[in-house]
N, C-alpha and C positions, 0 to 999 in steps of 0.2 A: 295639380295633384296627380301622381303618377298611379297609373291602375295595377294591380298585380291578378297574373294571369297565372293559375295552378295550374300545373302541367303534371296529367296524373301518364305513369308508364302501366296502365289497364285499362280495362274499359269501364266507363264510369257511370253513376246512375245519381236518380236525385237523391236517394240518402247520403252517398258521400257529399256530396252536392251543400245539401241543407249543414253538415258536421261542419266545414269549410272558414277559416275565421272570415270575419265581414269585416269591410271597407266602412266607411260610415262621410253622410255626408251633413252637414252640422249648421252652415250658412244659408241662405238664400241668394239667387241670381247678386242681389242689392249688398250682402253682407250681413245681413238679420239672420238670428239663432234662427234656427229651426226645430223647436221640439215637438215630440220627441224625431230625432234623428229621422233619416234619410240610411237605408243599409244596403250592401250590394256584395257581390263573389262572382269572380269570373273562373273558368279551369276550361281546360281542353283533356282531352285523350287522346287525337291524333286526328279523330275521325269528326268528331261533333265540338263544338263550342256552349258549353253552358253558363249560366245567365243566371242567376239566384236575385232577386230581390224584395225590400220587406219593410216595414213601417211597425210600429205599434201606435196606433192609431185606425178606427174604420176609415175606410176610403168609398170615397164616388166614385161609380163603375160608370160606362157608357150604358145606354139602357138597352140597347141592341146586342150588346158582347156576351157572347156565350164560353165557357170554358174551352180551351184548344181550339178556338176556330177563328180564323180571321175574319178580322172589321176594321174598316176605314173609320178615321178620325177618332181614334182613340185619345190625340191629345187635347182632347176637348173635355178630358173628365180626367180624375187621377192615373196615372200611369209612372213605370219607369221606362227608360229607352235602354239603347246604347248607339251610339257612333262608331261605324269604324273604317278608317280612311287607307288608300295605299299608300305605301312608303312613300313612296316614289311618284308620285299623278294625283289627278283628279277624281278616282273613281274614289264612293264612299256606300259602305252601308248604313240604313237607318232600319230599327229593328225596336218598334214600340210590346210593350207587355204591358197587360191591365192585370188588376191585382186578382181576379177569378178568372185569371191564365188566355183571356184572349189576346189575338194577337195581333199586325201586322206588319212586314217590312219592303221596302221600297230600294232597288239600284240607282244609284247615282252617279252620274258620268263626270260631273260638275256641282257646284253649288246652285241645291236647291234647282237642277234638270235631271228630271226620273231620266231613268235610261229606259225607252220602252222595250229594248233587246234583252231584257234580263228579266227574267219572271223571277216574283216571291219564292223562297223557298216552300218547295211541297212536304217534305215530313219533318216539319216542327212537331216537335211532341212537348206538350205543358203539364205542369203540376200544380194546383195550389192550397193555400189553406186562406180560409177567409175566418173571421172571427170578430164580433164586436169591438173587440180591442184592437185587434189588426192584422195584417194580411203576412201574407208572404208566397208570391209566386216564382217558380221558377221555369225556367225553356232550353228544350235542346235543339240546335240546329245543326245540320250538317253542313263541315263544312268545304266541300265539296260544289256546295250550294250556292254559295256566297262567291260567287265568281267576280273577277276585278280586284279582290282583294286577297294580301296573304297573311294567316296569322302569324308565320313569322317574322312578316317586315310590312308591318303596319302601325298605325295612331289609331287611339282608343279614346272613349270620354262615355261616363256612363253619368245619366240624366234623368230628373224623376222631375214631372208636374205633380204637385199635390194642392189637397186644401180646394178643390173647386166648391162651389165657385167664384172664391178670393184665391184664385191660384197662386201660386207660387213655384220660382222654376230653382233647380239645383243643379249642377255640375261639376263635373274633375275637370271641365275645360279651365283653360288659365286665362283668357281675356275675356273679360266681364265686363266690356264696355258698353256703352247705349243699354238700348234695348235685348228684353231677353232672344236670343236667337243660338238655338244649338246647331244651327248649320255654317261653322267655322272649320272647315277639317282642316286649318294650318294652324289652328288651338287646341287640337287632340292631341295627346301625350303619346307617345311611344311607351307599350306597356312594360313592365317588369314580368320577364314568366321564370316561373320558380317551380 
């Protein structure tokens, strides 16, 4: 599934952000419906990469995760990701969001080898709304930040754990084989930016 990356000529914020149509992801890793739905928006402004995603459905937070702040192992309770690989190499980003906007993300030099030369980005700024029926978080990253990789010529794949603790894994990756594993960057799509 190929990702579409809005490419705004201003500088953007989360309410254009949330307006944005959605992606929607519908399968499971297996090929089983997904209700209801899996949703996502990507956009840039030049500067920042933003990140929209959202369920109708409550979700399982990590119990440690606080709004805008980074925590390790987020994918051990609901979350969405995103992947995003260079053109051209082995360098990839992973960039998890929990559904009350916490965060973490991780450089990659290789499959599944943190690069320890590249720290997380530092001014991620999050938004969320939480609600018995369901969530929707969104993240801006700069990027600037995101070193190793470019949004112009790069692969993309955006990814959502849900349902813990009968998880369930989703993606726009295109090879579904084995076991669920989102660390394939030579199954990350090259986005569409419009």
């Amino acid at each position: 599934m190929q990702v579409i990356i809005h490419q705004w000529a201003f500088n953007g914020n989360f309410d254009q952000l949330a307006s944005l149509p959605r992606q929607e992801l519908v399968n499971d890793w297996f090929g089983y419906d997904v209700e209801p739905s899996a949703e996502f928006a990507f956009a840039t402004d030049g500067e920042f990469l933003w990140f929209l995603a959202s369920r109708s459905k409550a979700a399982t937070i990590h119990p440690e995760a606080r709004p805008g702040q980074f925590q390790p192992e987020l994918w051990r309770y609901d979350l969405a990701e995103w992947f995003m690989a260079a053109g051209d190499g082995t360098n990839y980003w992973e960039f998890n969001l929990a559904p009350n906007g916490a965060w973490w993300a991780c450089a990659f030099s290789d499959t599944r080898r943190a690069n320890e030369d590249i720290p997380a980005p530092l001014a991620v700024d999050t938004k969320c709304i939480l609600t018995d029926e369901g969530w929707c978080a969104m993240a801006r990253i700069p990027l600037n930040e995101l070193r190793g990789v470019d949004i112009r010529d790069c692969k993309l794949a955006a990814t959502f754990i849900l349902d813990t603790p009968d998880q369930i894994f989703l993606t726009t990756a295109d090879d579904l084989s084995g076991n669920p594993d989102f660390h394939r960057p030579d199954c990350f799509c090259t986005p569409i930016l419009k």
